[in-house]
N, C-alpha and C positions, 0 to 999 in steps of 0.2 A: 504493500500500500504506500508504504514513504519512496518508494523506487519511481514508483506510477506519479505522485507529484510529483518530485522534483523532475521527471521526465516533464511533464504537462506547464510546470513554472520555465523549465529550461528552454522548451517550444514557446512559448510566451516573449521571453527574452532575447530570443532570436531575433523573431517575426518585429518585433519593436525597438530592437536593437540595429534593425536595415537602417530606420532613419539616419544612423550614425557614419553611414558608411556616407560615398561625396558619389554622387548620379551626375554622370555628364549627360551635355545635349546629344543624345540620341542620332547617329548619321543619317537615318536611313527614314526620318520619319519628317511630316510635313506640320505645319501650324498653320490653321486655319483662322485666320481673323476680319471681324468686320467693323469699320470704321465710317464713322458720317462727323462733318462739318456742316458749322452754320454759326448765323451773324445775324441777329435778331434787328440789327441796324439796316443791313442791307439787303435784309431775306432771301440771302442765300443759304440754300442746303443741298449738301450732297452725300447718298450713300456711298459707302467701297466694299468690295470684297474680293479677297486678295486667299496669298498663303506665301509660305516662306518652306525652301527647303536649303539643304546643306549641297555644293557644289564642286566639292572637293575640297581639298585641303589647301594652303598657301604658307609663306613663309616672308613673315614682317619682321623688320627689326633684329631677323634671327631666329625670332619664334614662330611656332607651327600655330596655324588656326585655320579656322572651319570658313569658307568661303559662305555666307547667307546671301543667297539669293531669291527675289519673290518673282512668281509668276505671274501670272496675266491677272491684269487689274481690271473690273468691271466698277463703271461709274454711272451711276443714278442718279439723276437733277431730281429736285423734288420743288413742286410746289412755283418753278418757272422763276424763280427768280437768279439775281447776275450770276457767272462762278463765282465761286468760293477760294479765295488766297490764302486762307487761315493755315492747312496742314496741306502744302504742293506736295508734298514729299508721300500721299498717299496715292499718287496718281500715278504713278509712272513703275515698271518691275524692271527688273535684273537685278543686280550687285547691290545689295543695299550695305555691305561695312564683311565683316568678319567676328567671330568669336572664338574665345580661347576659357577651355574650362582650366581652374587651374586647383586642382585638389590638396596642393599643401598648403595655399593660403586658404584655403575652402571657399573659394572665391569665383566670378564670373569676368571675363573683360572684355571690350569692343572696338574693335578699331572701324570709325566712320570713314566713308568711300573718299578717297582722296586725300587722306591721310596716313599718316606711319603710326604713329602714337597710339596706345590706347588707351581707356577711361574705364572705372567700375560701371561693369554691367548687373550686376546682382551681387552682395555680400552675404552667404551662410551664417555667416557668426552672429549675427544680432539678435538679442536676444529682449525681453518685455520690458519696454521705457526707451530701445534704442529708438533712434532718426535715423530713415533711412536714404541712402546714398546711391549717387549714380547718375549718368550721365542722362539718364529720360528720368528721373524727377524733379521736380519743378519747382518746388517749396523747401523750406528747411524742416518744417514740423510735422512730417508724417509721420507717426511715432504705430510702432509695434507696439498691438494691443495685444496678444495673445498667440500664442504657439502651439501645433496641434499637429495632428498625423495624416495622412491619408493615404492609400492604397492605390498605389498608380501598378498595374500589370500584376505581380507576383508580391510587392516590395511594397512597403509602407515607408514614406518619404514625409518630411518635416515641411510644415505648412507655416508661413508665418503671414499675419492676418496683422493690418495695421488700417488708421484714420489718415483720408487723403485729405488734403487743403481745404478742400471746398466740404470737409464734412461727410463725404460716401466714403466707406470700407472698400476693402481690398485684397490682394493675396500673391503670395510668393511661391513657387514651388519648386524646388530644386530641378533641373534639368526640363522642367517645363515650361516656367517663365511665368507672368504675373497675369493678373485677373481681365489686364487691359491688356497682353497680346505677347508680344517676344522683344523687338524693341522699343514696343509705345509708348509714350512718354505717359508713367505712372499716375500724376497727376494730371487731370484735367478739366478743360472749363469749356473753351470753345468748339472743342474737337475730342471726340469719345471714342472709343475702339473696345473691343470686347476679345476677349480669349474664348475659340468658339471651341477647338478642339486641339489636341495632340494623337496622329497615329503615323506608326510606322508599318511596316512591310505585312505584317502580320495581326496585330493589334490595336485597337483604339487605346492609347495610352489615356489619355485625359479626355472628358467630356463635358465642357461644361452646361450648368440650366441654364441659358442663353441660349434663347430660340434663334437658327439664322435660316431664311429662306432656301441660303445653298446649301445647307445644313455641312455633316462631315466628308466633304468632300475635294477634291482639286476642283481649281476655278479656269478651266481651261476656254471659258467663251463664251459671249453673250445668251447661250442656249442651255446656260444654268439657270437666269432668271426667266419665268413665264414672262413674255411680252408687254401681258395686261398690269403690271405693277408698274409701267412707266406713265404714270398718270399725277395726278395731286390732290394733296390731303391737307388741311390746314384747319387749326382751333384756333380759338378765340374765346375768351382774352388768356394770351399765356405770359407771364406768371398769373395762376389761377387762383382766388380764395374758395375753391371747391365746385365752382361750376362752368363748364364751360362748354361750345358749341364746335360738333366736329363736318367740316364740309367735306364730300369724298367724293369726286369729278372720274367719272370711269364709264370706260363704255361696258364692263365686264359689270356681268348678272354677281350683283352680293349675295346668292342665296348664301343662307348659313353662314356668312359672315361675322365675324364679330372682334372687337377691340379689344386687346388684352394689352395692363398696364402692368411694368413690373421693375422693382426696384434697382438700385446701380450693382444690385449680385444678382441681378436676372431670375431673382425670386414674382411670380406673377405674385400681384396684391390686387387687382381690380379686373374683371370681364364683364362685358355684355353684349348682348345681342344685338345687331347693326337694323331696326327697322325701318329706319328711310336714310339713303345714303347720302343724301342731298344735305339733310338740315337733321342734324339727332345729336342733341343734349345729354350732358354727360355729367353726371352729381359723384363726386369721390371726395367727400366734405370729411369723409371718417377717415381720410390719408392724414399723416404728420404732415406737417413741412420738410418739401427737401425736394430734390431730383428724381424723378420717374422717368421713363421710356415708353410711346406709345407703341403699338402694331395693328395695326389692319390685316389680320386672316381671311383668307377666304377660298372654299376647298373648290377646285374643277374635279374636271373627271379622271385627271391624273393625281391630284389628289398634293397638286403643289399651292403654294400659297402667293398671295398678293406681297405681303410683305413690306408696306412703306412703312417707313418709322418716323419717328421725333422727338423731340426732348420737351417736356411737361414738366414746368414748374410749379409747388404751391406754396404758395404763400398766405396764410391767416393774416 
């Protein structure tokens, strides 16, 4: 009986003992993410959806790193109004920099395109109270709230969960990059990105609850999105004190359609039913204050979605 525990504590120690170990970025697997900009000034918005994979290796400085490269970028105007200059740097693929895991500093680094130098791209070490650092965050006070586990493939890998500037949560995860994407600048205000997924050859490494129309897939051409999403969708008045008015201009039939609102961790907090597409009022009076995400769903016969988004703010 004392053999059989300490067998059973020793498989325990193991299995949560992996967090300890240092997980590099993965060669062979791709990162899916999707980003949108907009400028409440100028009313522009635009979605993206992109991925990142690894292109071989290179050699900077002396030192070996992993060549990041993103593939084909699909861009969506939303709403007709000018481009958007806010993040240029989400429009365009190939060579976006390079990364170098480096496991005796337990560390991440990145050398940006056109450059020799590199800069912190992710630190292991911090731990609850640190600020975190790096060349895509954007504030001094992101402070690590908590540190936790999770279970990526076989392994269970150290999660660190910290407050971004603007007040929305966030996340870290060794060898698969943060809650907003692979290089996306951590904190954000006018331009948002989402970590949709991590898979390699074999496996979905990561997944996260962040619905994306392209869902987990490569973005190889505008015949991942249905057609009928390049349309416009616009509320009023946004920042909202809990009521507001949704207009959705489409030639596509909304049966079954419906709006689903969900927080900056892609948690759904609000759904409803789309009954006139035209002019349908929208009450989330029982939301805190803070930053939301709209989506417009709507099933065909393939069973793919409309997918425009937006950013909803509330304010009491």
């Amino acid at each position: 009986m004392v053999f059989l525990l300490v067998m059973i504590l020793g498989m325990g120690v193991e299995a949560y003992g992996q967090t300890n170990v240092y997980h590099s970025f993965p060669d062979s697997a791709f990162w899916r993410v999707d980003a949108w900009a907009e400028d409440n000034f100028t009313g522009c918005q635009e979605n993206y959806y992109f991925h990142y994979y690894f292109g071989g290796d290179t050699i900077i400085n002396g030192n070996s790193y992993k060549k990041l490269m993103r593939g084909n970028v699909l861009i969506i105007r939303v709403g007709g109004g000018p481009l958007c200059y806010i993040w240029p740097w989400a429009t365009f693929s190939g060579y976006m920099g390079a990364i170098k895991d480096d496991s005796i500093s337990n560390k991440a680094y990145f050398v940006q395109p056109n450059q020799i130098n590199d800069t912190l791209l992710f630190d292991y070490n911090l731990i609850i109270g640190d600020t975190l650092n790096g060349f895509n965050t954007g504030c001094n006070n992101m402070v690590v709230t908590s540190i936790d586990s999770i279970l990526i493939g076989m392994e269970y890998r150290k999660r660190w969960n910290f407050n971004r500037c603007n007040a929305d949560s966030g996340f870290i995860i060794q060898g698969i990059g943060s809650s907003s994407g692979l290089i996306e600048p951590i904190n954000q205000t006018f331009s948002y990105s989402n970590l949709i997924c991590v898979k390699d050859s074999n496996s979905t490494l990561f997944n996260s609850s962040f619905q994306s129309i392209i869902g987990c897939q490569l973005v190889t051409s505008t015949q991942n999105i249905p057609s009928e999403i390049i349309n416009t969708i616009n509320i009023y008045p946004n920042p909202t004190s809990g009521t507001f008015t949704l207009t959705y201009n489409s030639q596509l039939s909304l049966l079954n359609s419906q709006l689903i609102i969900t927080d900056v961790l892609g948690r759904a907090v609000y759904h409803q039913a789309i009954i006139n597409p035209n002019n349908t009022t929208i009450n989330i009076s029982q939301l805190s204050n803070g930053v939301y995400f709209y989506e417009i769903q709507s099933g065909n016969s393939t069973g793919s979605l409309t997918g425009m988004r937006g950013k909803i703010v509330v304010e009491k």
